[in-house]
N, C-alpha and C positions, 0 to 999 in steps of 0.2 A: 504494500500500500504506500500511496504517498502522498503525500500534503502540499498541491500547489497554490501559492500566495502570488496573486498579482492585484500592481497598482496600474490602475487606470484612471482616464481623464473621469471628473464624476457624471458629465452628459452623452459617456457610451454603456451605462451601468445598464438600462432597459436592454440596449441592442445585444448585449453581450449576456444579461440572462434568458433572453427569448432564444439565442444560439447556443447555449448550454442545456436549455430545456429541449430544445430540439435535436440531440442527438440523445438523449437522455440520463443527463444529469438531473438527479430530481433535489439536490440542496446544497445550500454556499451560504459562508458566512460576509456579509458586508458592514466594513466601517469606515465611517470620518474620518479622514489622515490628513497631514500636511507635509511636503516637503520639497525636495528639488535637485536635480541631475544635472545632466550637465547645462541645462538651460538655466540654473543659478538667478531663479528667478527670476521677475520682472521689472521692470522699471513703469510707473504710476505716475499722473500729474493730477494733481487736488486742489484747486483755487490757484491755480498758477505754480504752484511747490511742487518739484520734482522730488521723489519718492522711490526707494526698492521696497519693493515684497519679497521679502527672503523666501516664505516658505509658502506655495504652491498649494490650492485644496484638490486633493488624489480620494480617490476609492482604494480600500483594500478589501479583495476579494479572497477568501479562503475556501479550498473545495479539497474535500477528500475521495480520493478514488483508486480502485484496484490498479494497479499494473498494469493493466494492459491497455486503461483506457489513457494515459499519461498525454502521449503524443495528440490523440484525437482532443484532447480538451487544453493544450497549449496549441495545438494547429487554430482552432476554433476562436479560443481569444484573441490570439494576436491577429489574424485576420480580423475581426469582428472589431476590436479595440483600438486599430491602425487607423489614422488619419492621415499619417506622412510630414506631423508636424512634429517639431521638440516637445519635447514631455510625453510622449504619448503614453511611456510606464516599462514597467519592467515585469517579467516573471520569473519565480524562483520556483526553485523542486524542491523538498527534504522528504527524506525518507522518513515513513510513519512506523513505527513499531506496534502500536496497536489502537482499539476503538473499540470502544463498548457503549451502546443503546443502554440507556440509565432506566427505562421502562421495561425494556424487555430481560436484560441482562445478556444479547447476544455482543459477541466480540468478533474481534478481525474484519474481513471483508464482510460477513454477514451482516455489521452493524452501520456500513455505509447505507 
């Protein structure tokens, strides 16, 4: 099993669970982030006053999934989450060592 986290822009967040729902991913965890890559934030004018914005509003997305579905559901965001501009986000892999359904008491892949 593995645990992929990616940050995405927060106005591809609908696009990108309709595309994980549609190959069947049926749950993801989403939250309010802020940060910045290499696009090192922005630069803001406010009543005339020139301004940076260090840190950037991201979605973090979390999804756990067998093995074998890894590739199909990073092929899926990054297409789905790509706009071709700076920031567009990142995705990470970790290996998951296990998962337990706190209702059922199943573990491993069963509890995805």
């Amino acid at each position: 099993m593995k645990l992929i986290t990616a940050i995405i822009k927060t106005f591809k967040l609908d696009e990108v669970r309709e595309a994980l729902t549609a190959i069947g991913i049926e749950g993801m965890t989403v939250a309010e982030c802020k940060g910045y890559g290499r696009q090192k934030g922005q630069t803001e004018i406010y009543r005339g006053a020139e301004y940076v914005v260090n840190f950037l509003p991201k979605l973090k997305i979390e999804i756990a999934v067998a093995d074998d579905r890894v590739e199909q559901v990073i092929e899926t965001i990054s297409q789905v989450a790509r706009t071709g501009k700076i920031g567009d986000g990142k995705i990470f892999v970790f290996s998951l060592e296990n998962a337990i359904r706190i209702r059922t008491g199943e573990t491993g892949a069963e509890a995805l």
